[in-house]
C-alpha positions as CSV (number, residue, x, y, z in Angstrom):
1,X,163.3,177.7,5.1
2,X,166.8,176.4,3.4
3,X,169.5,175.7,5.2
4,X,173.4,176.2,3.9
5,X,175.9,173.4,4.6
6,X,179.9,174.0,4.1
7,X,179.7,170.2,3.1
8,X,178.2,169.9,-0.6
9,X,175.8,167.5,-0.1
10,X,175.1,167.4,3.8
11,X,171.9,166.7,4.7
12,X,170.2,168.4,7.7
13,X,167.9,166.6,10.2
14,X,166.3,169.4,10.6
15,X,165.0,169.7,7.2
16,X,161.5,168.1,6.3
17,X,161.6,164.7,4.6
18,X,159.3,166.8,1.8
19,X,161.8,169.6,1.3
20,X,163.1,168.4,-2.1
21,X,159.8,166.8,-3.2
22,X,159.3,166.8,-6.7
23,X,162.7,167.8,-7.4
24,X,164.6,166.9,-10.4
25,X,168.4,165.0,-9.9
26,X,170.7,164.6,-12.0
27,X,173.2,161.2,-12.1
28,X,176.6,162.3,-13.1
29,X,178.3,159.3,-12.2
30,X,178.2,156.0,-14.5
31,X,176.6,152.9,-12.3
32,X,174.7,154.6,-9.7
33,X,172.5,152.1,-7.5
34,X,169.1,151.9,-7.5
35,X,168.0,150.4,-4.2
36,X,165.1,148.8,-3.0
37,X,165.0,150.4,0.7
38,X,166.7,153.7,2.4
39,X,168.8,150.9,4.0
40,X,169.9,149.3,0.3
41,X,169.9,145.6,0.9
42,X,169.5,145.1,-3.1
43,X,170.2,146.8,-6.0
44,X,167.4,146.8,-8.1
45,X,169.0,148.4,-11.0
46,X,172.1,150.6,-12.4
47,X,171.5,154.1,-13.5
48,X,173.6,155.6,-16.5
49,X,175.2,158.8,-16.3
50,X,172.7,161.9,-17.5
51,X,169.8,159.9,-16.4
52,X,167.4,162.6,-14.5
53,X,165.5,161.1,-11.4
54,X,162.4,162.7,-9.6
55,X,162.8,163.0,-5.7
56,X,159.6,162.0,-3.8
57,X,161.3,161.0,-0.2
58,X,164.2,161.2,2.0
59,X,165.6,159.6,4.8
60,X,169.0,160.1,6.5
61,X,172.0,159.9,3.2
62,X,168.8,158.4,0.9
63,X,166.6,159.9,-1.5
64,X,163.5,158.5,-2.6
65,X,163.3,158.8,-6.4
66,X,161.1,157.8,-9.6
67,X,163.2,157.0,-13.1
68,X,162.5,158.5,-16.6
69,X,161.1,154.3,-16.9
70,X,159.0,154.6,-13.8
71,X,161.3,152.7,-11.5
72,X,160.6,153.6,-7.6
73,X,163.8,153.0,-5.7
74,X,166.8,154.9,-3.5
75,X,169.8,156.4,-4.5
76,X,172.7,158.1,-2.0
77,X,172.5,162.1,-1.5
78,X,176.0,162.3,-2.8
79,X,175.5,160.7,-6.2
80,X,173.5,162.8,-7.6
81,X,173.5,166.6,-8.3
């Protein structure tokens, strides 16, 4: 079941974590982080813009996500479409 937000990128708690597993991203934005944890106490790397990202997890604002490289890490809901 999908759930419609007014807000472009709002998140639902009632969604599953899995919802968007195996989804593709997009990073529009030049500099996105890459963080270690859902929390993002370090940035483990900068993504450029146009760089696609594979969801695998979420939690809260966060999105678990694998690079074209193979880099495992955490990016905000709202910087990516």
């Amino acid at each position: 079941m999908w759930f419609v937000s007014a807000r472009r990128h709002a998140l639902r708690a009632d969604l599953p974590t899995d919802a968007g597993r195996g989804r593709a991203w997009r990073v529009p934005e030049p500099g996105t982080a890459l963080w270690d944890s859902p929390l993002g106490f370090r940035v483990l790397a900068r993504l450029a813009p146009g760089t696609t990202v594979v969801e695998v997890e979420r939690q809260g604002e966060r999105i678990k996500v694998t690079t074209p490289d193979g880099a495992i890490g955490w990016v905000e809901y709202r910087s990516v479409t």
